[in-house]
mmCIF file of the N, C-alpha and C atoms, coordinates in Angstrom:
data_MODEL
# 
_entry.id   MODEL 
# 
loop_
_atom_site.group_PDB 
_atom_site.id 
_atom_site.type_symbol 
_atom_site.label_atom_id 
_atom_site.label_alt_id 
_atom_site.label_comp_id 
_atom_site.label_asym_id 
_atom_site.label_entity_id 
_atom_site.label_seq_id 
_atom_site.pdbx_PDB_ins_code 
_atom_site.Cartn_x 
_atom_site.Cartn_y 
_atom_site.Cartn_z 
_atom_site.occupancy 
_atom_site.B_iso_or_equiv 
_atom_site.pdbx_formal_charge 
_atom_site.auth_seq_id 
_atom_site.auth_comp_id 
_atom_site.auth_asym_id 
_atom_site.auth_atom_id 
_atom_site.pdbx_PDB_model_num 
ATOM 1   N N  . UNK A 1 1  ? 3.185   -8.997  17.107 1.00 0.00 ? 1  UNK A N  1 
ATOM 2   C CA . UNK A 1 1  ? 1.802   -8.585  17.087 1.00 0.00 ? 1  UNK A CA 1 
ATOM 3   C C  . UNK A 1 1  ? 1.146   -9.037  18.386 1.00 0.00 ? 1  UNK A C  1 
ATOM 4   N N  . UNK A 1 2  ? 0.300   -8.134  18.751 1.00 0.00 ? 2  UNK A N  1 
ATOM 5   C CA . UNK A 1 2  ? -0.274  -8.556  19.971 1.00 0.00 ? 2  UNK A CA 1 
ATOM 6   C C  . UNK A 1 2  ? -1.240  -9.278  20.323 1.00 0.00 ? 2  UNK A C  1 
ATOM 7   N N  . UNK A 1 3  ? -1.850  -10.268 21.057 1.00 0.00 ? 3  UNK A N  1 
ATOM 8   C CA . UNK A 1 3  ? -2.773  -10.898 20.996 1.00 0.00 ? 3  UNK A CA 1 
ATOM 9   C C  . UNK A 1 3  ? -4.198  -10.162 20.707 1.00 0.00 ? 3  UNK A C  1 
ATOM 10  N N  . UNK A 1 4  ? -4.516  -8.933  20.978 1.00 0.00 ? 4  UNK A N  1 
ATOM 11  C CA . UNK A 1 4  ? -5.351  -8.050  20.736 1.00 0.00 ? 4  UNK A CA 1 
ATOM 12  C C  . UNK A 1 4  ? -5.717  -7.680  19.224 1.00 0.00 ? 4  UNK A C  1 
ATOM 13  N N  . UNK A 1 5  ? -4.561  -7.360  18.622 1.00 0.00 ? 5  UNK A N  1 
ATOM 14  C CA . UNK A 1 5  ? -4.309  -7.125  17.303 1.00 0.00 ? 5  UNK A CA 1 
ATOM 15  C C  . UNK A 1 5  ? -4.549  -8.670  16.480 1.00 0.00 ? 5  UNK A C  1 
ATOM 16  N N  . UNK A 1 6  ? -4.075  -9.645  16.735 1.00 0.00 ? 6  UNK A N  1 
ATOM 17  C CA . UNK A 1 6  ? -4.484  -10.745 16.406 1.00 0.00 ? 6  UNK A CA 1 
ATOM 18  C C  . UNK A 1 6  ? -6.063  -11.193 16.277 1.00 0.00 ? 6  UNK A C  1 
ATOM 19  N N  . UNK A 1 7  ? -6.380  -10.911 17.580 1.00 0.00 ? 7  UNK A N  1 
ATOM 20  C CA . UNK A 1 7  ? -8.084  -10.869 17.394 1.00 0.00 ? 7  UNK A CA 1 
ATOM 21  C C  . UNK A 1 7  ? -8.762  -10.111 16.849 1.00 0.00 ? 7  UNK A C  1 
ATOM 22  N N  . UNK A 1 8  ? -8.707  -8.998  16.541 1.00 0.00 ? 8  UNK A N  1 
ATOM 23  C CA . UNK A 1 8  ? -8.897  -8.165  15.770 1.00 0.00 ? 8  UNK A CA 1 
ATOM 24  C C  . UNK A 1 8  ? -8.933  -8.487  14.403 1.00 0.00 ? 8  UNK A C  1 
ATOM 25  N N  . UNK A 1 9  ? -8.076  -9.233  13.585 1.00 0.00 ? 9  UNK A N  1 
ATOM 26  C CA . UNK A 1 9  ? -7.976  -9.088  12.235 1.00 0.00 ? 9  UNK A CA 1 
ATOM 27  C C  . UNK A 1 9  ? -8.496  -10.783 12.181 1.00 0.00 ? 9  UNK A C  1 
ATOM 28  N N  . UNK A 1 10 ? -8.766  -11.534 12.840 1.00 0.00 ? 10 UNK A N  1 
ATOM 29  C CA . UNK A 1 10 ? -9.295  -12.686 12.911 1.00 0.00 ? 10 UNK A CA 1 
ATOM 30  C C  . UNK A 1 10 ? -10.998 -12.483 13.044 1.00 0.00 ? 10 UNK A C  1 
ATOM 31  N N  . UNK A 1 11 ? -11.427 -11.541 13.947 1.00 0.00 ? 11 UNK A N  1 
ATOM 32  C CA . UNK A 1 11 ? -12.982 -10.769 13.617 1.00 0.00 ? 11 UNK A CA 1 
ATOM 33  C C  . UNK A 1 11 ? -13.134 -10.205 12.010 1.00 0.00 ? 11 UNK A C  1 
ATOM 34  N N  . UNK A 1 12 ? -11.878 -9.517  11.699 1.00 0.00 ? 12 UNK A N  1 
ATOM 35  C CA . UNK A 1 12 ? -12.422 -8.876  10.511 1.00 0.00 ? 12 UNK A CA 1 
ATOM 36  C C  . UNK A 1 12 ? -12.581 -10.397 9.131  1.00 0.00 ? 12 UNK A C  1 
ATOM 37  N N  . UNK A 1 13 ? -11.971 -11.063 9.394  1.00 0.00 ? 13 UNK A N  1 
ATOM 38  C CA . UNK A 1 13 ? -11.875 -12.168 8.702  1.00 0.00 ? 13 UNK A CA 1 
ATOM 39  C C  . UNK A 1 13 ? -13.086 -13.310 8.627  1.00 0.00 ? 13 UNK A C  1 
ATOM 40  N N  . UNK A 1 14 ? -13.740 -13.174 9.638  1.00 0.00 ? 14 UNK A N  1 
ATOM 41  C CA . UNK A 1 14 ? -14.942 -13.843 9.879  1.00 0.00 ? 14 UNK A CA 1 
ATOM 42  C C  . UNK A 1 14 ? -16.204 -12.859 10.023 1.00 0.00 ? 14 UNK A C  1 
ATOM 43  N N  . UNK A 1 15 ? -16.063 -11.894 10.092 1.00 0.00 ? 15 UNK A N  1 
ATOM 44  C CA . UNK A 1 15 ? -17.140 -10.797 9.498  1.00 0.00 ? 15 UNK A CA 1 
ATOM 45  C C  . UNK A 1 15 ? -17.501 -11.124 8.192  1.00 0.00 ? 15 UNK A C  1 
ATOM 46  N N  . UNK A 1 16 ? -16.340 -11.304 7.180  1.00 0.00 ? 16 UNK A N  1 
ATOM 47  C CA . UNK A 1 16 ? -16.507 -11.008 6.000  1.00 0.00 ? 16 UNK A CA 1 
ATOM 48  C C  . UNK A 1 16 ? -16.872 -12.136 5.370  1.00 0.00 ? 16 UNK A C  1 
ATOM 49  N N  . UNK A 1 17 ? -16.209 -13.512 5.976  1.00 0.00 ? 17 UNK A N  1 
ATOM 50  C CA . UNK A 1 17 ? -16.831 -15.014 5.251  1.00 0.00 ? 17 UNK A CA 1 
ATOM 51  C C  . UNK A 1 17 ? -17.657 -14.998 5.915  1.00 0.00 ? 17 UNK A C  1 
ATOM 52  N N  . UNK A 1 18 ? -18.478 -15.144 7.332  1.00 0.00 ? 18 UNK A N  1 
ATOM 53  C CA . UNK A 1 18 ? -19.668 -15.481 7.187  1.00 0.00 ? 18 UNK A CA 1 
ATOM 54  C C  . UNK A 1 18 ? -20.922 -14.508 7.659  1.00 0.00 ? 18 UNK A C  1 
ATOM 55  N N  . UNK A 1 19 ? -20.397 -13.147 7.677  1.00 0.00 ? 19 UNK A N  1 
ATOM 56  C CA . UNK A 1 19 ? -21.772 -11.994 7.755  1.00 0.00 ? 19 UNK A CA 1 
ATOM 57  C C  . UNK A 1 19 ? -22.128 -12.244 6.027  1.00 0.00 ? 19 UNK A C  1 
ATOM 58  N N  . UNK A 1 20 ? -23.129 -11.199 6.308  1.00 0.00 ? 20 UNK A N  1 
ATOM 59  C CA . UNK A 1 20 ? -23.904 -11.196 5.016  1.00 0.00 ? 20 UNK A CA 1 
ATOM 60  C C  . UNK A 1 20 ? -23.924 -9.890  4.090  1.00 0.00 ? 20 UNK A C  1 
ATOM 61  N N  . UNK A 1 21 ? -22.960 -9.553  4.314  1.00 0.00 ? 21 UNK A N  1 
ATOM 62  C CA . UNK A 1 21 ? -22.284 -8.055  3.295  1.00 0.00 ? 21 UNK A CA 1 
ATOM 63  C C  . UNK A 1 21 ? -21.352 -8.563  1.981  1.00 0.00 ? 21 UNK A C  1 
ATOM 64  N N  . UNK A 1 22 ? -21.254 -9.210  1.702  1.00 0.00 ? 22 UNK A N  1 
ATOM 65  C CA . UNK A 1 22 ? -20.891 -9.311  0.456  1.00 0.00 ? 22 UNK A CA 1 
ATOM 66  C C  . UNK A 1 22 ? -21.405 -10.646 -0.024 1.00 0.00 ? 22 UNK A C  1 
ATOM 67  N N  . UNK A 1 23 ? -22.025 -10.672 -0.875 1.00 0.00 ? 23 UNK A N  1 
ATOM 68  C CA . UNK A 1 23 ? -22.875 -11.417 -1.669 1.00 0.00 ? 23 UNK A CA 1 
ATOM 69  C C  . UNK A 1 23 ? -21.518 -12.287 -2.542 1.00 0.00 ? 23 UNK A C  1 
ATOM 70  N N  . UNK A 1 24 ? -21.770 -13.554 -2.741 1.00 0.00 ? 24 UNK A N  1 
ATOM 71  C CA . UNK A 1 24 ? -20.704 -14.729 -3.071 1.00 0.00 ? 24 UNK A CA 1 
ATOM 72  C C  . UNK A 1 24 ? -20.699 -13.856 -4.971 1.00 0.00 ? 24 UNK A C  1 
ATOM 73  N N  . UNK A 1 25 ? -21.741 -13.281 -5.149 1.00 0.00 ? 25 UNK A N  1 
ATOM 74  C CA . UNK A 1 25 ? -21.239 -13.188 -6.476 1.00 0.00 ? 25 UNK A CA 1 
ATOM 75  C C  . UNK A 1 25 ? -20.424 -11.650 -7.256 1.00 0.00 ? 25 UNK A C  1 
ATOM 76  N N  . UNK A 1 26 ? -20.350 -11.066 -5.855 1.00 0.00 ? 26 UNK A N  1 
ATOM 77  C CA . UNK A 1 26 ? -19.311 -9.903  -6.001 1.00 0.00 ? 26 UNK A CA 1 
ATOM 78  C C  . UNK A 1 26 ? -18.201 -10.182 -5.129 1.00 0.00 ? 26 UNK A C  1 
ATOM 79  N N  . UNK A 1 27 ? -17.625 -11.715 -4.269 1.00 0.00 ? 27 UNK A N  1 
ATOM 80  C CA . UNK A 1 27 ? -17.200 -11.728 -3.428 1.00 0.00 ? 27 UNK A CA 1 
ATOM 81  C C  . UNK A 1 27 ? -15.177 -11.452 -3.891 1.00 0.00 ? 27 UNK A C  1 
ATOM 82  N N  . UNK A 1 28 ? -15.101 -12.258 -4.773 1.00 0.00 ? 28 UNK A N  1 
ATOM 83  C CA . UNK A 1 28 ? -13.966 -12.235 -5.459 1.00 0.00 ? 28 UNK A CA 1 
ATOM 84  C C  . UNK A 1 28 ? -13.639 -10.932 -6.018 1.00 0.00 ? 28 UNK A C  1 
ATOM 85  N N  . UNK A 1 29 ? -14.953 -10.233 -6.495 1.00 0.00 ? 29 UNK A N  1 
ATOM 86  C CA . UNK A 1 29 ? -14.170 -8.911  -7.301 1.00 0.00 ? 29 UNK A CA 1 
ATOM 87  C C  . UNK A 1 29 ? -13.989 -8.066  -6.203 1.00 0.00 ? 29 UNK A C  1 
ATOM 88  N N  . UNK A 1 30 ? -14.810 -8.096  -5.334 1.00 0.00 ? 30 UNK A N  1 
ATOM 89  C CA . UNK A 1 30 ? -14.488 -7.338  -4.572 1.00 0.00 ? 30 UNK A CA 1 
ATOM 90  C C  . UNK A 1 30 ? -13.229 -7.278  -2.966 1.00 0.00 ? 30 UNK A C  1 
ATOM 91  N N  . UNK A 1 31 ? -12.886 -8.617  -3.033 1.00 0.00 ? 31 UNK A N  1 
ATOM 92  C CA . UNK A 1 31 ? -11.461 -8.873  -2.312 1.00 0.00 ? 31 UNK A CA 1 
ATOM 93  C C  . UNK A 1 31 ? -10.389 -9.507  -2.834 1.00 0.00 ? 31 UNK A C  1 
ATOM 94  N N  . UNK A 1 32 ? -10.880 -9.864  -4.111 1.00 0.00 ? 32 UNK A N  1 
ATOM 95  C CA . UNK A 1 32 ? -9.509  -10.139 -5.137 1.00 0.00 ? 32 UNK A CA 1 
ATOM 96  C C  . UNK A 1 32 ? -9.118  -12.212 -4.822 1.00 0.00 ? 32 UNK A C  1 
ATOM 97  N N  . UNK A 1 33 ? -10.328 -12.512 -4.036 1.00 0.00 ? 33 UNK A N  1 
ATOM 98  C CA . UNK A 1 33 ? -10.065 -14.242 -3.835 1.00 0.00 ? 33 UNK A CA 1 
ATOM 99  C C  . UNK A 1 33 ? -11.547 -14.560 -3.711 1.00 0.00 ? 33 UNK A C  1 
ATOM 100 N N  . UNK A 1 34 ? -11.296 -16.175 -3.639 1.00 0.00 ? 34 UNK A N  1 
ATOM 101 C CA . UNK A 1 34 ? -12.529 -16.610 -3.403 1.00 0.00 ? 34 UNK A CA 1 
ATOM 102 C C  . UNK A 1 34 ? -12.944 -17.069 -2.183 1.00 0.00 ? 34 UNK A C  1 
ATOM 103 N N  . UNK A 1 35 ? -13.864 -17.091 -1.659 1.00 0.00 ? 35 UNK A N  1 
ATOM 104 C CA . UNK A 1 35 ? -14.650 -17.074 0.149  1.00 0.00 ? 35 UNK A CA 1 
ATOM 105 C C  . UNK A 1 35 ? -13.217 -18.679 0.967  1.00 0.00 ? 35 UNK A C  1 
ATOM 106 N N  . UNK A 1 36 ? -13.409 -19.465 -0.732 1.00 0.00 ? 36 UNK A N  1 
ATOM 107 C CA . UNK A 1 36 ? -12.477 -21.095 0.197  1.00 0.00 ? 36 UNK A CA 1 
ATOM 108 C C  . UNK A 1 36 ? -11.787 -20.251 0.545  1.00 0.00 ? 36 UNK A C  1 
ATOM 109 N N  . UNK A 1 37 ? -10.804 -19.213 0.305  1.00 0.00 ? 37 UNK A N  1 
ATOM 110 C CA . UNK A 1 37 ? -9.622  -18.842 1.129  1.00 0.00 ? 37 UNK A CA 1 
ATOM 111 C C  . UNK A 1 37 ? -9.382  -18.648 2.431  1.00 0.00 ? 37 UNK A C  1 
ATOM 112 N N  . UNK A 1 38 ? -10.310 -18.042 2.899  1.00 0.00 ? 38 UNK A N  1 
ATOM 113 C CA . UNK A 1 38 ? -10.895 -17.588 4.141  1.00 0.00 ? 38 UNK A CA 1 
ATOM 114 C C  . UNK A 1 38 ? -11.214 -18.762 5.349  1.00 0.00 ? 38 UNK A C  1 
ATOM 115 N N  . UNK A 1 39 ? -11.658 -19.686 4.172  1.00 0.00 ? 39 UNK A N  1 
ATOM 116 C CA . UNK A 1 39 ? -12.000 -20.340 4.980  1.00 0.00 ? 39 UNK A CA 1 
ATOM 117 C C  . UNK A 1 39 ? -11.327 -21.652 5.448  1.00 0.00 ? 39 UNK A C  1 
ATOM 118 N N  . UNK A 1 40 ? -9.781  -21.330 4.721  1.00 0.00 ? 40 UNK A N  1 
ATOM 119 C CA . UNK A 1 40 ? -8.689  -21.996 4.757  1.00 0.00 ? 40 UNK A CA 1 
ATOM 120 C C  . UNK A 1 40 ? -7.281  -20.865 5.577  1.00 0.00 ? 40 UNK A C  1 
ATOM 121 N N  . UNK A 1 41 ? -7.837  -20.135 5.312  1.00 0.00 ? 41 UNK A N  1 
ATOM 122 C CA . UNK A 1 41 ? -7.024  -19.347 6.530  1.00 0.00 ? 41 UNK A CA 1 
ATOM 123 C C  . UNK A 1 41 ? -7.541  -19.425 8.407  1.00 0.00 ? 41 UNK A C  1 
ATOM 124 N N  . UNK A 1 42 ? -8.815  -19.569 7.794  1.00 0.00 ? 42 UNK A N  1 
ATOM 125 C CA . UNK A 1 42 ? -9.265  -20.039 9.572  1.00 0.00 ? 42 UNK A CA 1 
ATOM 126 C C  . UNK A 1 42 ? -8.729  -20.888 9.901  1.00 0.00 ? 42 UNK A C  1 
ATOM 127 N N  . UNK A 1 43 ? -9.264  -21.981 8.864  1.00 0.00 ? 43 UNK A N  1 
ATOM 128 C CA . UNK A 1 43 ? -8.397  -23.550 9.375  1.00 0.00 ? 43 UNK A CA 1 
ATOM 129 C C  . UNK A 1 43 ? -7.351  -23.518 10.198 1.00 0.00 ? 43 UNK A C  1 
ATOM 130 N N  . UNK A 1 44 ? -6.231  -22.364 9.195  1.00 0.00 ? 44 UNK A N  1 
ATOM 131 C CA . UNK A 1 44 ? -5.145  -22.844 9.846  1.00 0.00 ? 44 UNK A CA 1 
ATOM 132 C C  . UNK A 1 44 ? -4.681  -21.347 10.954 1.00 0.00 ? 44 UNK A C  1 
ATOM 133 N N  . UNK A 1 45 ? -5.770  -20.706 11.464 1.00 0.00 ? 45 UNK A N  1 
ATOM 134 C CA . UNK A 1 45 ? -5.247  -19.957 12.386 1.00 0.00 ? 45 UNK A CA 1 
ATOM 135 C C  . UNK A 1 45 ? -4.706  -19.934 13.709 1.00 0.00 ? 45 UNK A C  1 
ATOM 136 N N  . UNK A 1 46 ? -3.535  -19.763 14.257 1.00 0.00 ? 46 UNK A N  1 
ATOM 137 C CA . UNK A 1 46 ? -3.056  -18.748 13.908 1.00 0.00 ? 46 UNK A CA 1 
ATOM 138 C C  . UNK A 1 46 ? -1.713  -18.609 12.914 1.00 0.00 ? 46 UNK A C  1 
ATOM 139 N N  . UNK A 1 47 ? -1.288  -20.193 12.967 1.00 0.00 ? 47 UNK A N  1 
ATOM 140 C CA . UNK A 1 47 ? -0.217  -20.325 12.025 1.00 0.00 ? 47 UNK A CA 1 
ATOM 141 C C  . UNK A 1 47 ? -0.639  -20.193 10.379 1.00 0.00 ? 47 UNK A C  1 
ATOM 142 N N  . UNK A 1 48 ? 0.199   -19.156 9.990  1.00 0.00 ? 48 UNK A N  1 
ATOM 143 C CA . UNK A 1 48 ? -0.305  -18.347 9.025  1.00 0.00 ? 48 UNK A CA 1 
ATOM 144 C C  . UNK A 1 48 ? 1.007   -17.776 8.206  1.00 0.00 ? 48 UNK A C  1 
ATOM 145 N N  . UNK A 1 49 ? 1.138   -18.089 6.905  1.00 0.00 ? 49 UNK A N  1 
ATOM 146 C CA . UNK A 1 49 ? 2.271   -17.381 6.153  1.00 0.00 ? 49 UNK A CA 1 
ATOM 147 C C  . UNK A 1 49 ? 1.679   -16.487 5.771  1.00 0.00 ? 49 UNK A C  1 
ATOM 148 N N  . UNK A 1 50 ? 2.242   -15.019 6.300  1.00 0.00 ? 50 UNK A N  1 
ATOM 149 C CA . UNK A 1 50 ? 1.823   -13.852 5.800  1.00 0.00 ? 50 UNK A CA 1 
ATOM 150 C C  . UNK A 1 50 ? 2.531   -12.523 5.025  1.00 0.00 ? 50 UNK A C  1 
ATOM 151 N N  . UNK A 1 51 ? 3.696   -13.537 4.442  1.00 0.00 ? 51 UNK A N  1 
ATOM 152 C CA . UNK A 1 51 ? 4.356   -12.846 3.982  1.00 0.00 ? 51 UNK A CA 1 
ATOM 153 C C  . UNK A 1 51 ? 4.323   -11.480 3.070  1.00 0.00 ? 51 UNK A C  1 
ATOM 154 N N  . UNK A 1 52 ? 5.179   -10.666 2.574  1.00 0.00 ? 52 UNK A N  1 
ATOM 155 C CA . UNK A 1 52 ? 4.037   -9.080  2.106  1.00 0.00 ? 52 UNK A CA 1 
ATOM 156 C C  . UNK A 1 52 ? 3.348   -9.783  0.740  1.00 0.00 ? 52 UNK A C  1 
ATOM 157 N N  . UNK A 1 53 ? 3.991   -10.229 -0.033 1.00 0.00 ? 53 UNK A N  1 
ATOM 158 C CA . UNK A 1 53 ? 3.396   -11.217 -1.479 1.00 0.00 ? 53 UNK A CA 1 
ATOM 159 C C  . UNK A 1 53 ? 2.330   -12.671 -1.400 1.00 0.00 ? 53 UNK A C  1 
ATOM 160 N N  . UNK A 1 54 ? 2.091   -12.573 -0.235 1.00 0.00 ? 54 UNK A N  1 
ATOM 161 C CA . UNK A 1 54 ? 1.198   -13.869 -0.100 1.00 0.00 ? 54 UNK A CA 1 
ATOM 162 C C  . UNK A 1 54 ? -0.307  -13.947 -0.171 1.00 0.00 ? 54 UNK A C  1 
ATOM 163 N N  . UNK A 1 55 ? -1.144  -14.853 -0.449 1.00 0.00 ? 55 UNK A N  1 
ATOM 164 C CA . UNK A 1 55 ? -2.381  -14.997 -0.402 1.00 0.00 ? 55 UNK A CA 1 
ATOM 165 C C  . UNK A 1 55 ? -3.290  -14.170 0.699  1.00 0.00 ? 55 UNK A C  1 
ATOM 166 N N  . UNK A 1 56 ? -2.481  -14.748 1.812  1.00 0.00 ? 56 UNK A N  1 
ATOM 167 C CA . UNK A 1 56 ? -2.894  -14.811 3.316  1.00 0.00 ? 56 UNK A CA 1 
ATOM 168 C C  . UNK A 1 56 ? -3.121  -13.341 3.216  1.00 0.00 ? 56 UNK A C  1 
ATOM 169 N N  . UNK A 1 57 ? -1.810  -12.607 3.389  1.00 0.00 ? 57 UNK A N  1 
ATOM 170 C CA . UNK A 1 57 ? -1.612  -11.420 3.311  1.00 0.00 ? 57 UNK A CA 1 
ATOM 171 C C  . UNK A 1 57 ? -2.386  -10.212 2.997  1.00 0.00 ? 57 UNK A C  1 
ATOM 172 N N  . UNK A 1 58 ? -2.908  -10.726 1.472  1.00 0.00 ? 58 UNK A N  1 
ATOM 173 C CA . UNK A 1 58 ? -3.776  -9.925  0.503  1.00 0.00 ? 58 UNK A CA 1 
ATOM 174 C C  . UNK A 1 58 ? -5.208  -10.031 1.401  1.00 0.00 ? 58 UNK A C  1 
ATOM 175 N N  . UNK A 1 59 ? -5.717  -11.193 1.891  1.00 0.00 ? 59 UNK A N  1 
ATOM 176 C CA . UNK A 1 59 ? -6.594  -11.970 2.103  1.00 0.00 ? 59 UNK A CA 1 
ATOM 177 C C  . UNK A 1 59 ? -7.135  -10.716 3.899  1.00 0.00 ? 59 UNK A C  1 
ATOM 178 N N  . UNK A 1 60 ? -6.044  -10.711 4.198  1.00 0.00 ? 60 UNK A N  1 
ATOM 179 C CA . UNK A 1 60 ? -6.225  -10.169 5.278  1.00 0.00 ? 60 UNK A CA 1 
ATOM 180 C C  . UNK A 1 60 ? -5.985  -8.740  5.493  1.00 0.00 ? 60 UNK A C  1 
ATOM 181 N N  . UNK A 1 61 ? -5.484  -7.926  4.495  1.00 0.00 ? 61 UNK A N  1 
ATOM 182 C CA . UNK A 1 61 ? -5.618  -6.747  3.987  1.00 0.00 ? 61 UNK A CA 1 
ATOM 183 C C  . UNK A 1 61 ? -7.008  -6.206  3.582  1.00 0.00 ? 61 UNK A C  1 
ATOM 184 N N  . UNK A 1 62 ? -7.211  -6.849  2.752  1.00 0.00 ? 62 UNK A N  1 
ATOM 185 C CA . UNK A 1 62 ? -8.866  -6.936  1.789  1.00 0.00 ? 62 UNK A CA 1 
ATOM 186 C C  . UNK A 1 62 ? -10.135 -7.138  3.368  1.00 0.00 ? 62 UNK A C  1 
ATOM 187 N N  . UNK A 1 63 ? -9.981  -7.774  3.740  1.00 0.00 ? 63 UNK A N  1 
ATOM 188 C CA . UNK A 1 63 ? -11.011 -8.102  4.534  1.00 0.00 ? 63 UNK A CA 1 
ATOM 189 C C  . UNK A 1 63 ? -11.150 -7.333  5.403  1.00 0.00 ? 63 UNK A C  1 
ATOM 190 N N  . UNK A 1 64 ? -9.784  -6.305  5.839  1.00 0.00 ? 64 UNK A N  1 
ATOM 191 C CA . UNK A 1 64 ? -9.626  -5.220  6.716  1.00 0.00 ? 64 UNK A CA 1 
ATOM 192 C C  . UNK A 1 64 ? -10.078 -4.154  6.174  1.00 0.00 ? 64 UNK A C  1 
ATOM 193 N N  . UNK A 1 65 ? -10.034 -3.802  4.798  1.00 0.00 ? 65 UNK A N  1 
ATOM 194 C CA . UNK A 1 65 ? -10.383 -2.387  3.952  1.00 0.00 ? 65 UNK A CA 1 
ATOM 195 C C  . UNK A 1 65 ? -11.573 -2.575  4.146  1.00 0.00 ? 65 UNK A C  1 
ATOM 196 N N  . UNK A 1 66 ? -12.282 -4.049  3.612  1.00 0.00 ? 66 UNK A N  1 
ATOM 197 C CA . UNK A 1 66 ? -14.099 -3.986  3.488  1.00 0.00 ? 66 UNK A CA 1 
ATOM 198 C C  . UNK A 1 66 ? -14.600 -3.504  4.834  1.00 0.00 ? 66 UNK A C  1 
ATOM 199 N N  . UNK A 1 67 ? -14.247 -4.254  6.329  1.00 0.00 ? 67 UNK A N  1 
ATOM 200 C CA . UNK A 1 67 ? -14.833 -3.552  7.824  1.00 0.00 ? 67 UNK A CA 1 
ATOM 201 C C  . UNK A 1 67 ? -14.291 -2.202  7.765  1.00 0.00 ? 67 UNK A C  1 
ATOM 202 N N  . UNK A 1 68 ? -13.502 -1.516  6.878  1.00 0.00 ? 68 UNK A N  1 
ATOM 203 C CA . UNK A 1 68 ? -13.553 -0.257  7.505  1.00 0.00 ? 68 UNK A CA 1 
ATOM 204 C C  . UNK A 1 68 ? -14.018 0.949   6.880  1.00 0.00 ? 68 UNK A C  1 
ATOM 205 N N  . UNK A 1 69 ? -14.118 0.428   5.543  1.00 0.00 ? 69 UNK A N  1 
ATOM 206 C CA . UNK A 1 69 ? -14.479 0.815   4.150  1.00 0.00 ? 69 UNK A CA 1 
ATOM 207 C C  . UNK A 1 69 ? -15.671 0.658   3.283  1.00 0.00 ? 69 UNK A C  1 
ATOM 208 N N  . UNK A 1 70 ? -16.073 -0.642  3.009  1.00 0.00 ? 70 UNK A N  1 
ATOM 209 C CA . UNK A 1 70 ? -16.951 -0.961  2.381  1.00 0.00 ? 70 UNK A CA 1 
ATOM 210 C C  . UNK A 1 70 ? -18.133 -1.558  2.486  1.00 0.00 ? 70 UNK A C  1 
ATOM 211 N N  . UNK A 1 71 ? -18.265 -2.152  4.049  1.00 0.00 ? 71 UNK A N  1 
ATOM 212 C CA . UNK A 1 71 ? -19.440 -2.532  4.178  1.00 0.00 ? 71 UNK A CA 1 
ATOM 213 C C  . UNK A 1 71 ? -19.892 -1.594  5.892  1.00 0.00 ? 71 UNK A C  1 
ATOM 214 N N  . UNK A 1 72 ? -20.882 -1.648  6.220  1.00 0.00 ? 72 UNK A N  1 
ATOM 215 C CA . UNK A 1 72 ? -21.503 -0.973  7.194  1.00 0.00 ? 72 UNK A CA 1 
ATOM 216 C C  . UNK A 1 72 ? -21.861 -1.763  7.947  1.00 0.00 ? 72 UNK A C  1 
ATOM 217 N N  . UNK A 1 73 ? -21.363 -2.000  9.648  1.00 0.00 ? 73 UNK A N  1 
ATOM 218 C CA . UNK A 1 73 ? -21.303 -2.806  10.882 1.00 0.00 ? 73 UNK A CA 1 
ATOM 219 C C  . UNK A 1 73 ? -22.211 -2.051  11.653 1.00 0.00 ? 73 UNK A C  1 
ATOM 220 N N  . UNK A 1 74 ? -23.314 -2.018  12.114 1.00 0.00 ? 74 UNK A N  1 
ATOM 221 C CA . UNK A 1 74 ? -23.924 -1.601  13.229 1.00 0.00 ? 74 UNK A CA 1 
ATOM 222 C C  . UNK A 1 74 ? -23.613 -1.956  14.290 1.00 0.00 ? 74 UNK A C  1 
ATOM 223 N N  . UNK A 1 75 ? -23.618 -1.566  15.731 1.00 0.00 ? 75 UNK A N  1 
ATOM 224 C CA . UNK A 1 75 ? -23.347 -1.842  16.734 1.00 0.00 ? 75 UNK A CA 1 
ATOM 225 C C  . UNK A 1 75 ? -23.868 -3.349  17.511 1.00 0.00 ? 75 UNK A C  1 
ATOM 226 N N  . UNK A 1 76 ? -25.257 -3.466  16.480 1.00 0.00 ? 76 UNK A N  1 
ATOM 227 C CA . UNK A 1 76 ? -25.889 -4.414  17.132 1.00 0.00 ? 76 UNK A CA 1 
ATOM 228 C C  . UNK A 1 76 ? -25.757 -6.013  15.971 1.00 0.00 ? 76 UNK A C  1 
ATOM 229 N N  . UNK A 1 77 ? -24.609 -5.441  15.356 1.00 0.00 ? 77 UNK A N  1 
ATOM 230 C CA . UNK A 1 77 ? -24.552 -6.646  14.585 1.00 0.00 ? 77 UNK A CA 1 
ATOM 231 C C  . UNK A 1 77 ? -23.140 -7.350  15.133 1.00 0.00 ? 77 UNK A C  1 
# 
């Protein structure tokens, strides 16, 4: 993966824990974990088990569907 691509899904990951598009009390139903995850995947970025069955994985899937899918980014945000 490329360092580009890396940053990329590390933005979408911190869009989603700390913008303000998903409200803590739809946060779980709507990415299938809870916000600590996120914020235990930063911790440990970039070393990261991301195997296809893993937390991480899901974690960083989900957070990619919501920026492209489910919540609305303006340019100036």
């Amino acid at each position: 993966m490329s360092n580009v691509e890396r940053n990329t899904i590390r933005q979408c990951i911190q869009a989603i824990l700390h913008g303000d598009w998903v409200d803590d009390y739809e946060f779980a139903t709507r990415l299938g974990f809870e916000r600590k995850l996120l914020r235990q995947i930063l911790g440990n970025w970039p070393l990261l088990e991301d195997s296809a069955d893993s937390l991480v994985c899901l974690a960083i899937n989900n957070c990619m569907n919501e920026v492209r899918h489910g919540i609305s980014i303006s340019k100036s945000d």
